[in-house]
SELO-682258 format. One line per 3 residues: number of its first residue (from 1); for each residue x, y, z of N, C-alpha, C. Coordinates in pm, whole numbers. Layout:
// SELO-682258
NUM) X,Y,Z,X,Y,Z,X,Y,Z  ...
//
This chain:
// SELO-682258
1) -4898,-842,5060,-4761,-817,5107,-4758,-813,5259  -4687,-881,5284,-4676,-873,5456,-4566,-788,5488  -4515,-741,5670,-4455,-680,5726,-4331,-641,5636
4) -4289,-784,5611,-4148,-807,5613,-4083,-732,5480  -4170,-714,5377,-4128,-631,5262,-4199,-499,5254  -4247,-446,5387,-4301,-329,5453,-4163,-234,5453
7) -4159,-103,5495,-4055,-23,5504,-4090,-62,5707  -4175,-63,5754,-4224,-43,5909,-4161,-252,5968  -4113,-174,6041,-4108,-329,6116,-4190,-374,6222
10) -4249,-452,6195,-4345,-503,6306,-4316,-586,6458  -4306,-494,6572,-4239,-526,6687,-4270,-656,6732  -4440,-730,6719,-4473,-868,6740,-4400,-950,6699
13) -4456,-972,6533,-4419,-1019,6440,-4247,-1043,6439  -4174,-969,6456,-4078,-944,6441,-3987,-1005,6574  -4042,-1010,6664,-4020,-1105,6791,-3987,-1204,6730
16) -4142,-1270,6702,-4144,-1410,6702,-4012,-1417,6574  -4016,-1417,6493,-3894,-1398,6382,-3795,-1421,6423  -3753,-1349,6467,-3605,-1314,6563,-3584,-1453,6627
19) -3690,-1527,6721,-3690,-1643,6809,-3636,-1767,6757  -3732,-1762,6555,-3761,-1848,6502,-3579,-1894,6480  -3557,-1780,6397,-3421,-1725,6276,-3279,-1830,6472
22) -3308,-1748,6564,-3189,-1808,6651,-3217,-1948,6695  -3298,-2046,6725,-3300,-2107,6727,-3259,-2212,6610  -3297,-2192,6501,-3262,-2235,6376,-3095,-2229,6334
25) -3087,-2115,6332,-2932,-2085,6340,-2844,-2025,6429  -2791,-2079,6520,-2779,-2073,6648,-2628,-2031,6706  -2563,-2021,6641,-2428,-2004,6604,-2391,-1891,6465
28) -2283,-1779,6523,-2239,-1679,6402,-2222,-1791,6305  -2151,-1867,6305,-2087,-1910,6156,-2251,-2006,6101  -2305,-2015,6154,-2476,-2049,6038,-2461,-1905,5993
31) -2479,-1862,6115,-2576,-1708,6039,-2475,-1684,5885  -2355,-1642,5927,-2245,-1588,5803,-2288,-1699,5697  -2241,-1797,5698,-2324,-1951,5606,-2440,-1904,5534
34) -2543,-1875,5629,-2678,-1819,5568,-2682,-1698,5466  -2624,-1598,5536,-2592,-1491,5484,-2550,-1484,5316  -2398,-1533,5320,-2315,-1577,5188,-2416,-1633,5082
37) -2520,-1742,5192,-2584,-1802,5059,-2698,-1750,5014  -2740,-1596,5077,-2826,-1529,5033,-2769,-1420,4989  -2644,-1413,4919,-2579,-1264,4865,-2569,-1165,4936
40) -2585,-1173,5059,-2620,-1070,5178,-2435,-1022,5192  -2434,-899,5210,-2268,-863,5247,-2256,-887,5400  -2124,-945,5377,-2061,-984,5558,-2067,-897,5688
43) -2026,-729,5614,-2033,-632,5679,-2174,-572,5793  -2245,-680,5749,-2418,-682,5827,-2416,-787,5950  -2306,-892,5922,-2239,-909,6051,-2171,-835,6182
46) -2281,-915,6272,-2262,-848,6407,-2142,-850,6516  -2106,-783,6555,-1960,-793,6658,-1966,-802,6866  -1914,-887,6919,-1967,-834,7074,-2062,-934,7083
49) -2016,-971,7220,-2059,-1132,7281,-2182,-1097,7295  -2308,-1193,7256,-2434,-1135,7274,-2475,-1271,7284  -2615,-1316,7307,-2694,-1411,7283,-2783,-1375,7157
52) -2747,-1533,7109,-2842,-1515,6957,-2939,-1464,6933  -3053,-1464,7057,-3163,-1381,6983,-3145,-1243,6996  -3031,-1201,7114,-2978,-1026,7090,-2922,-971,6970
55) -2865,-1083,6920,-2751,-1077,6786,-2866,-1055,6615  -2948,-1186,6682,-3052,-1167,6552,-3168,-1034,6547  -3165,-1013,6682,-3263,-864,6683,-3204,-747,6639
58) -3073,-767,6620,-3003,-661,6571,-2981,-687,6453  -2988,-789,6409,-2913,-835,6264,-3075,-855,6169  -3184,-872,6232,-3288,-855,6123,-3291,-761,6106
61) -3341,-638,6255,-3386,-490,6197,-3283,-450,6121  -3149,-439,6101,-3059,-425,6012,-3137,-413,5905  -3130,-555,5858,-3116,-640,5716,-3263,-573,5698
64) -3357,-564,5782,-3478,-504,5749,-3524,-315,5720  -3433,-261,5761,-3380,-137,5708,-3326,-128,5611  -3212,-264,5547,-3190,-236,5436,-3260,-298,5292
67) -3364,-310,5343,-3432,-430,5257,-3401,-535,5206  -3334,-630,5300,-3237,-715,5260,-3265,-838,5341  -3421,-808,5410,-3436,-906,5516,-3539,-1025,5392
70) -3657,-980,5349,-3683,-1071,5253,-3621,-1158,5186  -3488,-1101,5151,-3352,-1227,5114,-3368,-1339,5155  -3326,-1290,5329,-3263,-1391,5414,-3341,-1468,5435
73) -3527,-1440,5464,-3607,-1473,5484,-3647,-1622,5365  -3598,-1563,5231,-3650,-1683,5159,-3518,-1831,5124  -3408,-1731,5175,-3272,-1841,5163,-3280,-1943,5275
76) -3359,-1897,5411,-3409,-1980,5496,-3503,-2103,5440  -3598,-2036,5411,-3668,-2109,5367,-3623,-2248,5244  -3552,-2216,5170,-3489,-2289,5038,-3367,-2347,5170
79) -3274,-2357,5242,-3180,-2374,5346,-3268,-2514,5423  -3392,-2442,5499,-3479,-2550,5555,-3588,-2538,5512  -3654,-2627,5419,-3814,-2621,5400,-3899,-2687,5536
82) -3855,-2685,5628,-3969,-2691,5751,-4011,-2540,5797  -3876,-2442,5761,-3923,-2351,5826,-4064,-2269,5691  -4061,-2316,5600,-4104,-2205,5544,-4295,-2177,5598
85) -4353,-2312,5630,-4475,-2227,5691,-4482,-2136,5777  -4357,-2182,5835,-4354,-2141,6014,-4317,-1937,5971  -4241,-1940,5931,-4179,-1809,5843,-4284,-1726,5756
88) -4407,-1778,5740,-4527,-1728,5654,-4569,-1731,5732  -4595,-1757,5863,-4707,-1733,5969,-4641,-1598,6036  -4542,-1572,6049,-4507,-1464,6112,-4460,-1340,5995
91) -4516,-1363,5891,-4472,-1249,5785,-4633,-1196,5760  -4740,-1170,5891,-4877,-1140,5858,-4890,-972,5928  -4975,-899,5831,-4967,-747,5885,-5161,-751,5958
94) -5125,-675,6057,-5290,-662,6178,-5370,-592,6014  -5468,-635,5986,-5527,-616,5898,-5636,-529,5981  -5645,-480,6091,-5724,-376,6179,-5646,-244,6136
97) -5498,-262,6221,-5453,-121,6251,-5401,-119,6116  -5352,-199,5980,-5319,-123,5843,-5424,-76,5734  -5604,-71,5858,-5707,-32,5765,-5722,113,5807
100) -5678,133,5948,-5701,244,6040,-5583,381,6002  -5619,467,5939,-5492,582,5861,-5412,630,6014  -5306,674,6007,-5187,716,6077,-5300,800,6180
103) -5288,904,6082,-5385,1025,6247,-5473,965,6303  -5569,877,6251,-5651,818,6335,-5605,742,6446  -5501,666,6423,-5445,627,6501,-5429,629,6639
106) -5391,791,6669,-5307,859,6757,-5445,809,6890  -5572,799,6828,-5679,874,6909,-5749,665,7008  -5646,574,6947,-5723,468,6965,-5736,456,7073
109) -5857,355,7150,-5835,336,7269,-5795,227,7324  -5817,94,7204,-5779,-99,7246,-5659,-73,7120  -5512,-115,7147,-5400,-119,7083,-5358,-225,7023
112) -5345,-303,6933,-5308,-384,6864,-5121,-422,6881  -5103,-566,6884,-5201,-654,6902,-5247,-688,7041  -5412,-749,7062,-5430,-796,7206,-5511,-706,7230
115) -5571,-568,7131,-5666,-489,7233,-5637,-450,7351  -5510,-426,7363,-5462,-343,7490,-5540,-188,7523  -5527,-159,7643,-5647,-77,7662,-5533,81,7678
118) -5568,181,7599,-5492,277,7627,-5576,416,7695  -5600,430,7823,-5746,532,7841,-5680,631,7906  -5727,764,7820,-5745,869,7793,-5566,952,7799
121) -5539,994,7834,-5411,1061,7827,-5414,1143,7692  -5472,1252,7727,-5533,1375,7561,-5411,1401,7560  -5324,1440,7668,-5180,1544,7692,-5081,1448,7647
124) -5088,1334,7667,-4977,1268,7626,-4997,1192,7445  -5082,1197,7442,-5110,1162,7311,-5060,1247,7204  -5083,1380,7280,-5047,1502,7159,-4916,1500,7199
127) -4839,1477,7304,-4708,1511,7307,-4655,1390,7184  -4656,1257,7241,-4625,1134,7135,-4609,1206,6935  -4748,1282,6912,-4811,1292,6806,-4725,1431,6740
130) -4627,1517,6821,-4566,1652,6813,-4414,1565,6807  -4388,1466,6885,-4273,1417,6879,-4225,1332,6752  -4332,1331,6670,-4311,1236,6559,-4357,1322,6417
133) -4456,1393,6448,-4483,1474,6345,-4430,1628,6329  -4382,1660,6419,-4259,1800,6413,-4107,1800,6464  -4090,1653,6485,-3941,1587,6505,-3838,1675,6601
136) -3948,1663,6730,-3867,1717,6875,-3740,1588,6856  -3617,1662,6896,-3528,1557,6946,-3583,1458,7074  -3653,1475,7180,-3623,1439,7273,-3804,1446,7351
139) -3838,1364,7397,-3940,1377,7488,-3913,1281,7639  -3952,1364,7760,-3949,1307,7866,-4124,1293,7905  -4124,1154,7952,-4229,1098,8004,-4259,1115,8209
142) -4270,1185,8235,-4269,1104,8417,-4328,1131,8482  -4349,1092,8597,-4459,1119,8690,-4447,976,8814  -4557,997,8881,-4560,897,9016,-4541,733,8947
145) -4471,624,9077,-4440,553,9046,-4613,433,8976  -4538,360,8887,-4679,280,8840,-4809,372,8809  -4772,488,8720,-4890,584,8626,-4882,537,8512
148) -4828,461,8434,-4841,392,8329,-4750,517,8205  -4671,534,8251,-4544,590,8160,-4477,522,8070  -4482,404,8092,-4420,308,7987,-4568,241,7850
151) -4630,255,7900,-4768,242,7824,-4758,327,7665  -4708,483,7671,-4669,521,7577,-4605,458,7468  -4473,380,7549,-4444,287,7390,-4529,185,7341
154) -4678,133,7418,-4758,93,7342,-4821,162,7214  -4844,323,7280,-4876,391,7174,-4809,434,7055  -4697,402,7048,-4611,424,6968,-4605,350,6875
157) -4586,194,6918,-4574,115,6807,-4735,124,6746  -4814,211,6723,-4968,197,6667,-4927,339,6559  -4895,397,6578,-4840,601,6503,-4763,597,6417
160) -4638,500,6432,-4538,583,6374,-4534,521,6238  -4472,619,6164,-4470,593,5993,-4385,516,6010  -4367,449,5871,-4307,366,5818,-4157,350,5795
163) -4153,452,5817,-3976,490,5781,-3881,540,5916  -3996,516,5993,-3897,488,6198,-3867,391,6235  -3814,316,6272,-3783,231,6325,-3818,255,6544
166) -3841,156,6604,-3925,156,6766,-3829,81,6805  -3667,133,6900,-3608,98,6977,-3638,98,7167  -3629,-24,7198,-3669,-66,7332,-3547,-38,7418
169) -3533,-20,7513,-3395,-18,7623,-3479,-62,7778  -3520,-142,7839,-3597,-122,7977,-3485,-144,8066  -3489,-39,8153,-3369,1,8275,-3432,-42,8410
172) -3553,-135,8382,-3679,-67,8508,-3673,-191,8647  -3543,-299,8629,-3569,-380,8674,-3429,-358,8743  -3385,-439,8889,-3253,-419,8967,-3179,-508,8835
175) -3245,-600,8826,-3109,-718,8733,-3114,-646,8597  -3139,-551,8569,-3093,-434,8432,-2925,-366,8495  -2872,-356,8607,-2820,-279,8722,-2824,-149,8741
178) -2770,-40,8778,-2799,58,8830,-2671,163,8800  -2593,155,8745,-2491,204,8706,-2546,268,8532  -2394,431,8515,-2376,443,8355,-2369,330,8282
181) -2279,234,8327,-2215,127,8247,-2304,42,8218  -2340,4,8313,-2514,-95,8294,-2605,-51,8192  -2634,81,8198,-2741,140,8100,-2647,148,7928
184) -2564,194,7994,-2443,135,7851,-2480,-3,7744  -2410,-80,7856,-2400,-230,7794,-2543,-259,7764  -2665,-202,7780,-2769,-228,7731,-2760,-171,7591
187) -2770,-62,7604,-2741,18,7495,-2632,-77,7368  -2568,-82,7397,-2475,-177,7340,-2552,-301,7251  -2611,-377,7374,-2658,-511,7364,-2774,-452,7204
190) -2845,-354,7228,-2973,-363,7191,-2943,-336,7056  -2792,-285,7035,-2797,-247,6887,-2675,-289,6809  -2626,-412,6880,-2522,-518,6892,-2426,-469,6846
193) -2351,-369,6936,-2228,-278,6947,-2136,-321,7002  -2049,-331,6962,-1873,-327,7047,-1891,-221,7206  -1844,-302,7308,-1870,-266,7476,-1766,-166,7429
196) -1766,-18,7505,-1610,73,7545,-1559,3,7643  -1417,45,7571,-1310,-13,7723,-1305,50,7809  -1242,-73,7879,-1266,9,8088,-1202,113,8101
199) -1233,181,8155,-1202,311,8212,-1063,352,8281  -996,482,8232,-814,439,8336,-893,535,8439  -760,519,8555,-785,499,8654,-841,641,8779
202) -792,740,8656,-795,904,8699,-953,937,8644  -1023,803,8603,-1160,883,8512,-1276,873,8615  -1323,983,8628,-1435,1014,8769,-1548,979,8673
205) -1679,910,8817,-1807,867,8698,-1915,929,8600  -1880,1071,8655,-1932,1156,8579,-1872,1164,8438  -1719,1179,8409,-1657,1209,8303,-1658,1017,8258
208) -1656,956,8296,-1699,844,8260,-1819,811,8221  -1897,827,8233,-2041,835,8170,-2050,916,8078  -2030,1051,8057,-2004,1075,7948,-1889,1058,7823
211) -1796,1033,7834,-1711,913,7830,-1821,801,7720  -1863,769,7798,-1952,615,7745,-2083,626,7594  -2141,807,7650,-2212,837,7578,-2161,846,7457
214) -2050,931,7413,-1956,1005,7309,-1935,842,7242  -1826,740,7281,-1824,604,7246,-1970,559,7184  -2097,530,7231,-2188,486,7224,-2271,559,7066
217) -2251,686,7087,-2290,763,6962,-2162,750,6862  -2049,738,6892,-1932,734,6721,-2001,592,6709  -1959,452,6777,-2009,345,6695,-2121,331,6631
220) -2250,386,6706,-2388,382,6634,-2369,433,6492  -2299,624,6483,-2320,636,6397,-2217,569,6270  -2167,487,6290,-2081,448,6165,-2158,262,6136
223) -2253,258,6264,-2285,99,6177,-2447,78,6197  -2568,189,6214,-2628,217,6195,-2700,311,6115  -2814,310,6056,-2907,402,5939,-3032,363,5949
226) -3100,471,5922,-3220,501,5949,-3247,588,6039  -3408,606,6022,-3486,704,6185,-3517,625,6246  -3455,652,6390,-3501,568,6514,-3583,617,6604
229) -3658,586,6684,-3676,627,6821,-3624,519,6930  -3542,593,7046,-3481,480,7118,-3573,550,7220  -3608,405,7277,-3726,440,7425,-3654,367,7522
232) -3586,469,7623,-3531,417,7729,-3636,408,7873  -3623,286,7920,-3758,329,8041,-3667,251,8152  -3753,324,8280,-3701,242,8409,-3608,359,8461
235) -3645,492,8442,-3505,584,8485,-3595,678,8585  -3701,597,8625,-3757,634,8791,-3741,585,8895  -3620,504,8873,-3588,398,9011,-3511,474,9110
238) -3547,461,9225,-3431,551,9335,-3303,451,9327  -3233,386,9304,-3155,326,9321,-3035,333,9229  -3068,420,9143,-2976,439,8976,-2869,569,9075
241) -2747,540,9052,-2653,597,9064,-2635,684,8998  -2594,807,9063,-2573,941,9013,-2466,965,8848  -2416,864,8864,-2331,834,8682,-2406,773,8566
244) -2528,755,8626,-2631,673,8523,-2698,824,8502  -2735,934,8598,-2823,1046,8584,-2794,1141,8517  -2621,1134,8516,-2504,1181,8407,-2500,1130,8288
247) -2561,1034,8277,-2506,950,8105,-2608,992,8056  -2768,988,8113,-2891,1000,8029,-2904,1177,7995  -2807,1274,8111,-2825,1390,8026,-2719,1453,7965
250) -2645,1373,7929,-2492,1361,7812,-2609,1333,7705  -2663,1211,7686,-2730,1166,7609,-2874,1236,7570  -2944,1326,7646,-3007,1374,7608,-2928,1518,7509
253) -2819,1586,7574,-2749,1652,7495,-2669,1615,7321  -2636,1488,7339,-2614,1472,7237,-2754,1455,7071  -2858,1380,7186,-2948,1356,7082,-3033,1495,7010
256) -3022,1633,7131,-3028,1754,7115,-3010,1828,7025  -2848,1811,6990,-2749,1889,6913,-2716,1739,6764  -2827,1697,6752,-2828,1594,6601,-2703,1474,6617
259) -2614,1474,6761,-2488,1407,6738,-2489,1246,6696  -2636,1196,6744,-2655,1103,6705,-2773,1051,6572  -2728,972,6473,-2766,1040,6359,-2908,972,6353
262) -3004,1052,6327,-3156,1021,6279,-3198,937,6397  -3162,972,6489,-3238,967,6609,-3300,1033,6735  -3431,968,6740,-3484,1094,6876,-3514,996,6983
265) -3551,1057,7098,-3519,995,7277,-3673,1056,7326  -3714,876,7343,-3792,901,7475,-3739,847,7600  -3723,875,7687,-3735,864,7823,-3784,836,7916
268) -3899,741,7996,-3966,736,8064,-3965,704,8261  -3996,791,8329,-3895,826,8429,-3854,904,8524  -3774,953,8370,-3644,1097,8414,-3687,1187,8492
271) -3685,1188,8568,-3700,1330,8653,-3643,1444,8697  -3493,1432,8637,-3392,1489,8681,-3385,1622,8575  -3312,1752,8609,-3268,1823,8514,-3187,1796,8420
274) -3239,1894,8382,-3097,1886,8243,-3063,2000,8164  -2948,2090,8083,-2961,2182,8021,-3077,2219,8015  -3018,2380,8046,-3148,2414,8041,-3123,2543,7831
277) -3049,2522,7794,-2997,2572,7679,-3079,2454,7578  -3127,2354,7589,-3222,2242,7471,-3377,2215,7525  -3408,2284,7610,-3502,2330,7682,-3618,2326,7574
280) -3592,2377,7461,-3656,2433,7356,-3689,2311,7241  -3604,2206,7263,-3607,2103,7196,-3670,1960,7278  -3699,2019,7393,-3718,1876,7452,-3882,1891,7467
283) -3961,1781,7454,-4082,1756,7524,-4078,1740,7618  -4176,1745,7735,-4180,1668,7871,-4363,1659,7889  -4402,1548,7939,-4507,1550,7972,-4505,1493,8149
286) -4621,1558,8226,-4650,1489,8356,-4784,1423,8364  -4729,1283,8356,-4847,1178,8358,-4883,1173,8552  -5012,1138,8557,-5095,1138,8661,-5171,1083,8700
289) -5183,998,8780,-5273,850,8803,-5404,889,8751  -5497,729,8712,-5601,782,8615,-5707,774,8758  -5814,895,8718,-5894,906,8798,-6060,816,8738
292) -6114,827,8850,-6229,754,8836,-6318,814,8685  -6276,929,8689,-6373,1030,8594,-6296,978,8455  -6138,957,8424,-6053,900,8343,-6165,730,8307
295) -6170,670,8381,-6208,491,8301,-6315,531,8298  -6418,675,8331,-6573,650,8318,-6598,726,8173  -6504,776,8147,-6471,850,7972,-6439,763,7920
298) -6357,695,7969,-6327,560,7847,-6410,463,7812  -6519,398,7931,-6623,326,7861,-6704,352,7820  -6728,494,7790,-6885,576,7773,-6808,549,7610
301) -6680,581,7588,-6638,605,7436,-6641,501,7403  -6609,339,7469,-6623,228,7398,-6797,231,7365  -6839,236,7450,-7011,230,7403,-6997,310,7264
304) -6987,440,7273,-7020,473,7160,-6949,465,7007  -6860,392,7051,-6794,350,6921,-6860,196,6886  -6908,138,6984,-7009,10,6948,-7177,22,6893
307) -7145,204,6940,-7330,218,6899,-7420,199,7007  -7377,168,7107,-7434,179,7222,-7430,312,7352  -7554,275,7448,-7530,403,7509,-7522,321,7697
310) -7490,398,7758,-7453,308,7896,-7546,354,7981  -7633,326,8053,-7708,370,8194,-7624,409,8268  -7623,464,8390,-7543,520,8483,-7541,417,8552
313) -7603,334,8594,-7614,241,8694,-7488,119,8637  -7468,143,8481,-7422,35,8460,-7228,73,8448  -7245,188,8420,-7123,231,8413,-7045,226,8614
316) -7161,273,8708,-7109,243,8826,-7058,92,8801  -7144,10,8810,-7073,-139,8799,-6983,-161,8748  -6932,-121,8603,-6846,-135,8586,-6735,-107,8633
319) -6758,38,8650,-6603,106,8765,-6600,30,8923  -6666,-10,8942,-6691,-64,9073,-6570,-227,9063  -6627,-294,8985,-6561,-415,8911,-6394,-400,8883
322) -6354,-270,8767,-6239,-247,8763,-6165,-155,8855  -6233,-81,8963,-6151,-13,9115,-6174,-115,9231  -6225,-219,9243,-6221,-317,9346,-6061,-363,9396
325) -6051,-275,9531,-5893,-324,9564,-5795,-281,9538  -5802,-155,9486,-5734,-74,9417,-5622,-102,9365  -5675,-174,9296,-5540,-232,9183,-5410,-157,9147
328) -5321,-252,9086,-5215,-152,9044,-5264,-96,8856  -5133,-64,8827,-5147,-44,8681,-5203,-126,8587  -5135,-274,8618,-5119,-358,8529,-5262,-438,8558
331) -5268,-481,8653,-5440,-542,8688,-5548,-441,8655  -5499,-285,8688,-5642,-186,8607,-5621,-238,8440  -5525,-223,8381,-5516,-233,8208,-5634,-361,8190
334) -5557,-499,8301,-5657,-598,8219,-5764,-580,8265  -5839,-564,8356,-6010,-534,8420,-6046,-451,8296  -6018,-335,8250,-5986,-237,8199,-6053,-302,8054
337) -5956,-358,8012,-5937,-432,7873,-6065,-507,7863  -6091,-620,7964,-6188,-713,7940,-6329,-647,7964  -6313,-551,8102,-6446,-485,8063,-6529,-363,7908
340) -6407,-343,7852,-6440,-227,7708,-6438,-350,7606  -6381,-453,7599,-6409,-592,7494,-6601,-638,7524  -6627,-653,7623,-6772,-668,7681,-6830,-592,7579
343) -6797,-462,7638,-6909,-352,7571,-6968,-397,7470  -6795,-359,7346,-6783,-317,7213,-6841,-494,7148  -6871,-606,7243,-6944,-732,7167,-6783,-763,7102
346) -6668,-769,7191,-6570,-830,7109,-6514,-953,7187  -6504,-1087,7115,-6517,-1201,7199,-6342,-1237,7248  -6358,-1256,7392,-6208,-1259,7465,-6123,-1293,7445
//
């Protein structure tokens, strides 16, 4: 059985899907077409100008929450028999991480898929692992710029049971913009929602942003189901306007007080206050650039998960190799990556 008749949706897998399904049918009226001729109800039809593969990322995980995506999946197939290999190549589950049990999980260090390198973060691991297994509303991620705060939702998609669903939002870029409304219409986009109307003319951006939140939570909850986690990231930028700093702690309040249904909030970022009355409900962790002593724990553990043991001389080299130039985040991950693949005898 692959992903797709899984209760867990597979964020790769599920890409490529999404890519396959809009290109193929490229236009609402295929999709509805498709739909009808897979018994699928209309009402799983999406509303709000989107691009197809926004429309279909919303309209599989749907149909895949309601178990209704295997349908569509094989009416495609019978619709176009070209797609159907193509559609069996992307209905395959990591036969690594579905041998590896949930708790074990939490503790990996190369992340699937790609052996992504996740090293050491004990504090944030257990926060991730408290946020899912004692169902905090809310966890904040933050710390200095480029500490690898967003890395967490790597760890995420490796943990979570089967019956969550792993919502993305990235705020982290200028062309995301910098406004409530911006972080809105994402919001919107990601879970192919009807935009709120513009604002009259007496509405200040504070009461407008929240405003946006209240809107954003009634539509979710009347055309969404299931447990989510929505991972908003990019809310460490100096440039986000003080009505965007307002919406995310409307929104942390609402997700607080249950208003939004079967969903919890990560954050990665935030730095800002917030009630201090949900205080009690929120996680926060402070991530902290990794130190030399951080990647020299991590390859001593790849050794010994390969059965091997490291000389000192060799572990300098190595750190020497992956701190040359003092890289950023993203160049430590791959040095990082390719040097613990070495170790463990796993070929590139």
């Amino acid at each position: 059985m692959g992903w797709i008749d899984s209760s867990a949706w597979d964020p790769a897998q599920g890409k490529q899907l999404v890519q396959l399904l809009a290109e193929e049918y490229s236009n609402e009226v295929l999709v509805e077409a498709l739909l009808v001729d897979a018994s699928i109800p209309r009402r799983f039809l999406r509303s709000g100008s989107l691009s197809m593969e926004l429309y279909w990322r919303g309209l599989a995980e749907d149909l895949h929450n309601n178990h209704l995506l295997r349908r569509l999946v094989d009416q495609a197939a019978v619709d176009k028999p070209a797609m159907g290999p193509l559609l069996d190549a992307v209905d395959t589950s990591d036969e690594v991480l579905a041998a590896t049990p949930v708790a074990e999980r939490y503790a990996m260090r190369l992340l699937r898929p790609g052996n992504r390198p996740f090293i050491n973060r004990v504090s944030l691991r257990d926060r991730l692992q408290r946020l899912i297994e004692e169902g905090y509303p809310v966890l904040i991620v933050r710390g200095p710029e480029r500490t690898g705060k967003s890395f967490s939702f790597d760890l995420l998609e490796q943990v979570l049971p089967d019956d969550i669903r792993l919502a993305w939002v990235d705020f982290s870029s200028p062309g995301s913009g910098r406004s409530a409304s911006d972080l809105a219409d994402l919001l919107y986009a990601r879970f192919a929602l009807d935009r709120a109307p513009g604002a009259g003319r007496r509405t200040t951006g504070t009461r407008r942003a929240i405003e946006l939140v209240h809107h954003f939570t009634g539509l979710y909850n009347r055309t969404e189901s299931g447990k989510t986690i929505l991972f908003v990231d990019g809310l460490n930028r100096v440039d986000l306007q003080r009505d965007t700093l307002a919406f995310v702690s409307q929104l942390i309040a609402d997700v607080s007080r249950g208003q939004l249904n079967d969903v919890q909030l990560v954050l990665a970022g935030y730095a800002e206050q917030f009630d201090a009355q949900y205080a009690a409900k929120v996680l926060v962790e402070d991530v902290v650039p990794l130190t030399r002593t951080d990647l020299q724990t991590f390859f001593e553990a790849c050794a010994e998960d390969a059965g091997k043991s490291l000389a000192a001389e060799e572990i300098s080299a190595i750190l020497q190799t992956v701190l040359a130039d003092e890289p950023k985040i993203d160049q430590l991950a791959a040095r990082a990556r390719t040097e613990a693949l070495t170790i463990m005898g796993i070929r590139l």
